[in-house]
Biopython code that builds the backbone (N, CA, C, O; Angstrom):
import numpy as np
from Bio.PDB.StructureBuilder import StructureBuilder

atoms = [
    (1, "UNK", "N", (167.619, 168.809, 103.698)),
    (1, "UNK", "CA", (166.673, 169.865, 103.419)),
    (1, "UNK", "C", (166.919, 170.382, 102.006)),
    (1, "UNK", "O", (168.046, 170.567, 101.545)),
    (2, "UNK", "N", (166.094, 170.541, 101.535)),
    (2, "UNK", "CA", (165.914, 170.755, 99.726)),
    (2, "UNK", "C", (165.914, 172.465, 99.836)),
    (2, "UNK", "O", (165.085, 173.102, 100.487)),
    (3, "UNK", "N", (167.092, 173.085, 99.010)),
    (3, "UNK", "CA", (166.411, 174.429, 98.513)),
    (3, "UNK", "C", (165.474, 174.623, 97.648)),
    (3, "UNK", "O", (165.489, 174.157, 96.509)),
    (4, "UNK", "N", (164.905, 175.074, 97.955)),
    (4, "UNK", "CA", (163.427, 174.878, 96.657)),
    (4, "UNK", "C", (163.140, 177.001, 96.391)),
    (4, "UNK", "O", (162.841, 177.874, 97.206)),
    (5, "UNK", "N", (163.330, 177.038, 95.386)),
    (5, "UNK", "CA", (163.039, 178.592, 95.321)),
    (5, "UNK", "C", (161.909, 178.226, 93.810)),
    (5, "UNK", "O", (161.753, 177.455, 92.863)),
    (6, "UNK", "N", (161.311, 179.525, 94.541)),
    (6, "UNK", "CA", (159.788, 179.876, 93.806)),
    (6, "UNK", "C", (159.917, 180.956, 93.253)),
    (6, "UNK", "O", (160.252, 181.943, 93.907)),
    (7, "UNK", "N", (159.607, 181.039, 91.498)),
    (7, "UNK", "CA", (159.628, 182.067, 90.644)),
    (7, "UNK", "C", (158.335, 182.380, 90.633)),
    (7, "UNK", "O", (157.413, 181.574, 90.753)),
    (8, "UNK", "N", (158.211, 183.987, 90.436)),
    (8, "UNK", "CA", (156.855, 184.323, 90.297)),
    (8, "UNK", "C", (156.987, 184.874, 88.329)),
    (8, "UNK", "O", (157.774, 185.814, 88.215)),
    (9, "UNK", "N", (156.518, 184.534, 87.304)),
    (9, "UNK", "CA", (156.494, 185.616, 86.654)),
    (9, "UNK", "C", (155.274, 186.107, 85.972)),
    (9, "UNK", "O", (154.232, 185.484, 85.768)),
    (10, "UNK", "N", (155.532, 187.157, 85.696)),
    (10, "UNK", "CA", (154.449, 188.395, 85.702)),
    (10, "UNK", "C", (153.998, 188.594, 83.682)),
    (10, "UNK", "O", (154.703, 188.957, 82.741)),
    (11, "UNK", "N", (152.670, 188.190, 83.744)),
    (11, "UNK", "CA", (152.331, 187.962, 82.175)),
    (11, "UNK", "C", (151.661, 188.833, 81.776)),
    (11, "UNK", "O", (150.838, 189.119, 82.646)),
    (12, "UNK", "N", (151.539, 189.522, 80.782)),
    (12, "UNK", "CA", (150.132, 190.514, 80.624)),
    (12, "UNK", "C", (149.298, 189.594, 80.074)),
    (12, "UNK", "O", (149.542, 189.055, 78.994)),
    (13, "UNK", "N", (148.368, 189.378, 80.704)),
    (13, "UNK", "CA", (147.054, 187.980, 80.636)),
    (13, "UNK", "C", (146.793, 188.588, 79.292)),
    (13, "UNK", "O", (146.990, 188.032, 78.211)),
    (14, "UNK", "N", (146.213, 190.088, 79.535)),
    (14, "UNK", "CA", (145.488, 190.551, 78.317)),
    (14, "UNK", "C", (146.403, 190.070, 76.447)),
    (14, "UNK", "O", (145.946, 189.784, 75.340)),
    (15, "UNK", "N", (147.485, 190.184, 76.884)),
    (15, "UNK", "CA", (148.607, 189.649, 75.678)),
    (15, "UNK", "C", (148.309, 188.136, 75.084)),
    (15, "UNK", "O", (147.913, 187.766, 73.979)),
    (16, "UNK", "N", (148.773, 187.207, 76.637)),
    (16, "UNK", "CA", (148.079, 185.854, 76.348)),
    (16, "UNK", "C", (146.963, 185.354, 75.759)),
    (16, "UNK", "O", (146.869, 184.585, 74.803)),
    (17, "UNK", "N", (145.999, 185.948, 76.529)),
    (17, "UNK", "CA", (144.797, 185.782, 75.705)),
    (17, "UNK", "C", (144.764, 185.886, 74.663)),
    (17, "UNK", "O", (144.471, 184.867, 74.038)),
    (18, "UNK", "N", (145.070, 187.291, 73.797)),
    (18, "UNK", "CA", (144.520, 187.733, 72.365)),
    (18, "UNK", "C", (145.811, 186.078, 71.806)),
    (18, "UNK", "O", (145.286, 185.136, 71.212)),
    (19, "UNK", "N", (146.789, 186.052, 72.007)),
    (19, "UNK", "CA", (147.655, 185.068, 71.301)),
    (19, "UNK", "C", (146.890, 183.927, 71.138)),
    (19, "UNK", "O", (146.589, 183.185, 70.203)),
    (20, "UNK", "N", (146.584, 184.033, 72.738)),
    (20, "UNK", "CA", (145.790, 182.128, 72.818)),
    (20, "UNK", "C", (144.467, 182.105, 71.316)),
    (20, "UNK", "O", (144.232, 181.189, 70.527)),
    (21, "UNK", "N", (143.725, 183.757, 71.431)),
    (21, "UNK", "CA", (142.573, 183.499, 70.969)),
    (21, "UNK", "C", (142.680, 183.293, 69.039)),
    (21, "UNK", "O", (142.000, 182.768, 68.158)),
    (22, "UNK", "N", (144.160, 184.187, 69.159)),
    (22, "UNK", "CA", (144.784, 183.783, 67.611)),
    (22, "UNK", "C", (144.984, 182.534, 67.115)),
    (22, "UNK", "O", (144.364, 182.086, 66.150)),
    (23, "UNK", "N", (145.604, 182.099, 67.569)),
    (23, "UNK", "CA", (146.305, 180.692, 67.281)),
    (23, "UNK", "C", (144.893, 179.715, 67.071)),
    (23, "UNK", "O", (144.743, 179.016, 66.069)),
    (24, "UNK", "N", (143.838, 179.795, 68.245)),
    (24, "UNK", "CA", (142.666, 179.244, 68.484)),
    (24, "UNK", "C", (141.846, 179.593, 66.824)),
    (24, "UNK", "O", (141.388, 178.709, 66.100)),
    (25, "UNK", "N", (141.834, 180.597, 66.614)),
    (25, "UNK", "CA", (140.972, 181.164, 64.938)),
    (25, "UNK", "C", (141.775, 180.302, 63.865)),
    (25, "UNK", "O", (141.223, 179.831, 62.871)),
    (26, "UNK", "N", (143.089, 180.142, 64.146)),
    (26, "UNK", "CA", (144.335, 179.760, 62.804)),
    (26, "UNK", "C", (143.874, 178.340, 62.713)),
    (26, "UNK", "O", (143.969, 177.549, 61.775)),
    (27, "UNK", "N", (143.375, 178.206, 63.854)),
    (27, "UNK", "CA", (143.546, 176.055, 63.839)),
    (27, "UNK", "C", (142.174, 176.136, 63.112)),
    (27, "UNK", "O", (142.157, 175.612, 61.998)),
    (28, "UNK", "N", (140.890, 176.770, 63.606)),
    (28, "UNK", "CA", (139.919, 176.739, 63.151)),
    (28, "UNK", "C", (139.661, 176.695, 61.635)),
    (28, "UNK", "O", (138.936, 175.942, 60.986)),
    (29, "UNK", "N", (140.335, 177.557, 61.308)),
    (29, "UNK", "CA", (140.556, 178.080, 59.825)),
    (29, "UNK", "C", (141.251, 177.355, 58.888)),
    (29, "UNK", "O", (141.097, 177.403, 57.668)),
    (30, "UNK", "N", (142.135, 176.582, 59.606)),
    (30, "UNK", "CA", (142.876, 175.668, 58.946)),
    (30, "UNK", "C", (142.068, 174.307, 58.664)),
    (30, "UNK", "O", (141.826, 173.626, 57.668)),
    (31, "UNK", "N", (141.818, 174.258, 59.810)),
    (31, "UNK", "CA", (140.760, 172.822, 59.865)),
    (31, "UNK", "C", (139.861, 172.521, 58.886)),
    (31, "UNK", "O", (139.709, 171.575, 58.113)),
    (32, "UNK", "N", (139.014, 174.083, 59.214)),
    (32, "UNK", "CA", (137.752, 173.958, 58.067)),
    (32, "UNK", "C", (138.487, 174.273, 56.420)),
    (32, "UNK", "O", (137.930, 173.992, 55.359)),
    (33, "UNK", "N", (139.203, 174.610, 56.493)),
    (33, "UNK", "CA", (139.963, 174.375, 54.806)),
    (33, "UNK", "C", (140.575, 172.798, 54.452)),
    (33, "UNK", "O", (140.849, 172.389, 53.323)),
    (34, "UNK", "N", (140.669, 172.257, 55.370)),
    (34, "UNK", "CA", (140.992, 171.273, 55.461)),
    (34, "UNK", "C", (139.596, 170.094, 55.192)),
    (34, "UNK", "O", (139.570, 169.181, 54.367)),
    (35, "UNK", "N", (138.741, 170.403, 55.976)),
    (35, "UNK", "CA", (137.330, 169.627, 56.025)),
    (35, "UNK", "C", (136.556, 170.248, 54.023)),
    (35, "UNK", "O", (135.828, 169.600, 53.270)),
    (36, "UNK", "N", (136.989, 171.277, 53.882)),
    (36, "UNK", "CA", (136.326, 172.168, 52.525)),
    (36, "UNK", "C", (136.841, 171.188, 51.070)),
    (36, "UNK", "O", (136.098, 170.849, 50.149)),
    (37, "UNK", "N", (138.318, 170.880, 51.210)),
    (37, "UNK", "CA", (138.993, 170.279, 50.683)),
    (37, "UNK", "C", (138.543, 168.696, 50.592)),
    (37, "UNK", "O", (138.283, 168.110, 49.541)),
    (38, "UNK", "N", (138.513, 168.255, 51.622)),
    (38, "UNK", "CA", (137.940, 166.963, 51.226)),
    (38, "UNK", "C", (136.180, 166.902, 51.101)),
    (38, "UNK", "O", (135.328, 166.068, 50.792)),
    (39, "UNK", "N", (136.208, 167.638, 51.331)),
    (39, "UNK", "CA", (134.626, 167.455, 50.572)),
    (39, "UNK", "C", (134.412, 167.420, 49.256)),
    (39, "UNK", "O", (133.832, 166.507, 48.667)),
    (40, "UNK", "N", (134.977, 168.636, 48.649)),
    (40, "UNK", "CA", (135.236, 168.381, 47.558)),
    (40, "UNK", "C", (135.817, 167.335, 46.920)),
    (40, "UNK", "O", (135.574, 166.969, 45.770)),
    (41, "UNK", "N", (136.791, 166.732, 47.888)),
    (41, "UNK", "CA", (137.348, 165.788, 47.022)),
    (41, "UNK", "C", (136.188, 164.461, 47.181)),
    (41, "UNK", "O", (136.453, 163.456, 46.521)),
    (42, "UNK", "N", (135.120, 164.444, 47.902)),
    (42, "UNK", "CA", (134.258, 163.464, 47.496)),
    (42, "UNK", "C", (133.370, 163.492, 46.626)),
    (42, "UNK", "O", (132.936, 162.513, 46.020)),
    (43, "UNK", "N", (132.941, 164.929, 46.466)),
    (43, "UNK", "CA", (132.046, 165.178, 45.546)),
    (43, "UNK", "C", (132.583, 164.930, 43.979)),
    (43, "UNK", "O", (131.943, 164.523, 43.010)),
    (44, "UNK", "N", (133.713, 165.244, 44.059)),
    (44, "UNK", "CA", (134.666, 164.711, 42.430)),
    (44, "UNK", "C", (134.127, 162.913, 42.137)),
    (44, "UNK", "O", (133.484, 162.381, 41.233)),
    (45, "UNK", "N", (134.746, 162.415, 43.356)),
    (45, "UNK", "CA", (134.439, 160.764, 43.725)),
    (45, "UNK", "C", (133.346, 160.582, 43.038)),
    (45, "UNK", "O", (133.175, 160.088, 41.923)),
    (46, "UNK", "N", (132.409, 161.151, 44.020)),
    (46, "UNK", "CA", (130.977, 160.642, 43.454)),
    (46, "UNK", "C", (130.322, 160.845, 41.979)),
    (46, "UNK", "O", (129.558, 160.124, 41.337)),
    (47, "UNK", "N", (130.878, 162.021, 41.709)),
    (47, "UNK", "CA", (130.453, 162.391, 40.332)),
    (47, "UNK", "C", (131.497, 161.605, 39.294)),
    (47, "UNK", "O", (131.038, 161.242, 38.210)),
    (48, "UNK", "N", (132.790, 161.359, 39.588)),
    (48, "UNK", "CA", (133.096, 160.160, 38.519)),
    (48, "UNK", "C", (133.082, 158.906, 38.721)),
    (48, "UNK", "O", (133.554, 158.166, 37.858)),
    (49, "UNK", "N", (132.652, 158.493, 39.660)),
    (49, "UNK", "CA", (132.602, 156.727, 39.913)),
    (49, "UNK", "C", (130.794, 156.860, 39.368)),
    (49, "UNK", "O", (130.216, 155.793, 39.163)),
    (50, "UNK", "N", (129.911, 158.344, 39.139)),
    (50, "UNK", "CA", (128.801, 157.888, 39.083)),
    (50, "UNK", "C", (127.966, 157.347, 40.172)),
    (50, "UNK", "O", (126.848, 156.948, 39.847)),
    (51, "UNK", "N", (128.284, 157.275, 41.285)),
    (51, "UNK", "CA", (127.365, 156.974, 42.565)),
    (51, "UNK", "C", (125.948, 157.509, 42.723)),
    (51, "UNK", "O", (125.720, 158.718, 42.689)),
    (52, "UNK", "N", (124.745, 156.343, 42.942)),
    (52, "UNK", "CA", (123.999, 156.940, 43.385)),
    (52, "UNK", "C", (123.621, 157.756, 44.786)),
    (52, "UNK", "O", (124.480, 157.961, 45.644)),
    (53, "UNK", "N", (122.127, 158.236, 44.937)),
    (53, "UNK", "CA", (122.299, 158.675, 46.676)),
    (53, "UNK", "C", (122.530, 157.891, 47.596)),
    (53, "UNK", "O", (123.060, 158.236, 48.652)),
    (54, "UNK", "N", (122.094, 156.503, 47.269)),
    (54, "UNK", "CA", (122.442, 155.547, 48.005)),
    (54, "UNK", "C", (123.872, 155.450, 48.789)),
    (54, "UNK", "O", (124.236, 155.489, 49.964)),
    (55, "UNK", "N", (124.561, 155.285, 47.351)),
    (55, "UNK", "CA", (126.460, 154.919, 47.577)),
    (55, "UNK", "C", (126.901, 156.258, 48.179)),
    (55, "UNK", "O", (127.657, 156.178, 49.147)),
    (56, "UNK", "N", (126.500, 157.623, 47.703)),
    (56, "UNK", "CA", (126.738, 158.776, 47.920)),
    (56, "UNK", "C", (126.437, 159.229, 49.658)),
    (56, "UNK", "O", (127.144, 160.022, 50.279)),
    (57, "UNK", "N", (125.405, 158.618, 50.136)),
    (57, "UNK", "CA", (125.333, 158.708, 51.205)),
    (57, "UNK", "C", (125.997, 158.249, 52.435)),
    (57, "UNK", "O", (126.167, 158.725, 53.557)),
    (58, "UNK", "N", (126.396, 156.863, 51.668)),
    (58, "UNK", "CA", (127.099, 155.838, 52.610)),
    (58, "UNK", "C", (128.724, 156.335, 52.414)),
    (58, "UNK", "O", (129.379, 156.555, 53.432)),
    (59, "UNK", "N", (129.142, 156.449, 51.514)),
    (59, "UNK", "CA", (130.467, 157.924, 51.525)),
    (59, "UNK", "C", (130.464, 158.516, 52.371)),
    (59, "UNK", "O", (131.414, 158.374, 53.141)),
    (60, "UNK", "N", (129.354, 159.554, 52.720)),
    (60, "UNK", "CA", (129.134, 160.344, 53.114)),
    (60, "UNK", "C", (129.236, 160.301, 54.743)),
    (60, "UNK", "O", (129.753, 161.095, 55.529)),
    (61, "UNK", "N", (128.534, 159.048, 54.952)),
    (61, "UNK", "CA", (128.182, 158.536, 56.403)),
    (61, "UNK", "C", (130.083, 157.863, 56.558)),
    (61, "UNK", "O", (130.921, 158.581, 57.104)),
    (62, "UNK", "N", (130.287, 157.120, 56.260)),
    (62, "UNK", "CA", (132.260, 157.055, 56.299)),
    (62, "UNK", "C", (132.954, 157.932, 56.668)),
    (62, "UNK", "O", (133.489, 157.849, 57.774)),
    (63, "UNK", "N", (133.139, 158.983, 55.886)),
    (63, "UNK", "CA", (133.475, 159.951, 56.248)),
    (63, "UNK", "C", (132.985, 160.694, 57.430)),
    (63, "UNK", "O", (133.829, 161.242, 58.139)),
    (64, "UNK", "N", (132.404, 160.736, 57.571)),
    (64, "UNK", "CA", (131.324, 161.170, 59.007)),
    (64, "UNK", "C", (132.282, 160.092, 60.308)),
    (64, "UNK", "O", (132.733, 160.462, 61.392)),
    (65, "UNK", "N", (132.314, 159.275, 59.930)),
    (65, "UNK", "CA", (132.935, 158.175, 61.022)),
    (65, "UNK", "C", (134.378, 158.584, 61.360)),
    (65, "UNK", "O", (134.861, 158.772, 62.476)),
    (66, "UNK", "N", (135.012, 158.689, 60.048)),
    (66, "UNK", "CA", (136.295, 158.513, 60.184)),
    (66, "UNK", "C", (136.282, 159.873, 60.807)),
    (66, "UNK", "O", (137.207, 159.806, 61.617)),
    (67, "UNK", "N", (135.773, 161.042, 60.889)),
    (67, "UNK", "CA", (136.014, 162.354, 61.132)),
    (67, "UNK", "C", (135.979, 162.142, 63.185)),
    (67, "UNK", "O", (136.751, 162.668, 63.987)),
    (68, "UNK", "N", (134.582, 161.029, 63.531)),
    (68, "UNK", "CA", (134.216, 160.934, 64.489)),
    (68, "UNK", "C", (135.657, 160.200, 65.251)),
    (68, "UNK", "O", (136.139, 160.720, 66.257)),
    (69, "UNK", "N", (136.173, 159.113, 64.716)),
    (69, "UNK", "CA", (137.409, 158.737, 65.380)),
    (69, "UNK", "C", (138.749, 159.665, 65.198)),
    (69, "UNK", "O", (139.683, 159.719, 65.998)),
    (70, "UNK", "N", (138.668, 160.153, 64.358)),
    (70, "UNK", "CA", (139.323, 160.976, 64.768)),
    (70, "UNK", "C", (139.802, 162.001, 65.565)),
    (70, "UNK", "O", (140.990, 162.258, 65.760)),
    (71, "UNK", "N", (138.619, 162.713, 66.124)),
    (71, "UNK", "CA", (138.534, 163.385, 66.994)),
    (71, "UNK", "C", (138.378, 162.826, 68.357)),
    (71, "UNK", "O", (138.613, 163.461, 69.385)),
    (72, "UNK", "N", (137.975, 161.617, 68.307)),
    (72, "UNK", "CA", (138.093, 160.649, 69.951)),
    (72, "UNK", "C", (139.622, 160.701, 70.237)),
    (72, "UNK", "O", (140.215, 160.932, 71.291)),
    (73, "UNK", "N", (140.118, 160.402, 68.909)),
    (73, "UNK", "CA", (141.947, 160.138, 69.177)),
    (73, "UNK", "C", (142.294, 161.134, 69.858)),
    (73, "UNK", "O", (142.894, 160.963, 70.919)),
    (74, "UNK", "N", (141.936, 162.598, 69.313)),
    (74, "UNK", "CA", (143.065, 163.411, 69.759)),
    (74, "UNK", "C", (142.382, 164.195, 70.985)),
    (74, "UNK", "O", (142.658, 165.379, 71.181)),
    (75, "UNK", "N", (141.145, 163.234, 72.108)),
    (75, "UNK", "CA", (140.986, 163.670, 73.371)),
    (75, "UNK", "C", (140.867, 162.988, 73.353)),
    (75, "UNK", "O", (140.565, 162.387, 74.384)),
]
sb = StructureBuilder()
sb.init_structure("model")
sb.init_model(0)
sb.init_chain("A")
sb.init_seg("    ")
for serial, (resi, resn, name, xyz) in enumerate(atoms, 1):
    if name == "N":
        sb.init_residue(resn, " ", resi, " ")
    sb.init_atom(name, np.array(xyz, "f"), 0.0, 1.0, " ", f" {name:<3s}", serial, name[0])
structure = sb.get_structure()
């Protein structure tokens, strides 16, 4: 026969939450500085390699992809 003992502990949800909902804004915020950053860094690209809308688009659409697997990865 197994002793098995059961902890209860006691959280202030209301605490959790605001933390959860922090951390949740920080990633956000980070992310999109992150997404701000490389945009820019294509728009540099394009304006010194000279790309038309053509090439500029298809950049554009790449990036779009790679953003899309990426986010499959991490769910």
């Amino acid at each position: 026969m197994r002793n098995i003992e059961t902890h209860y502990y006691t959280a202030d949800v209301e605490a959790m939450t605001a933390m959860l909902n922090k951390a949740r804004s920080e990633e956000r915020r980070d992310r999109a500085l992150v997404v701000s950053a490389r945009l820019a860094e294509l728009a540099v690209h394009v304006h010194q390699q000279g790309l038309n809308g053509i090439e500029a688009a298809e950049l554009i659409r790449r990036e779009a992809e790679r953003y899309g697997n990426e986010s499959r990865e991490l769910h």
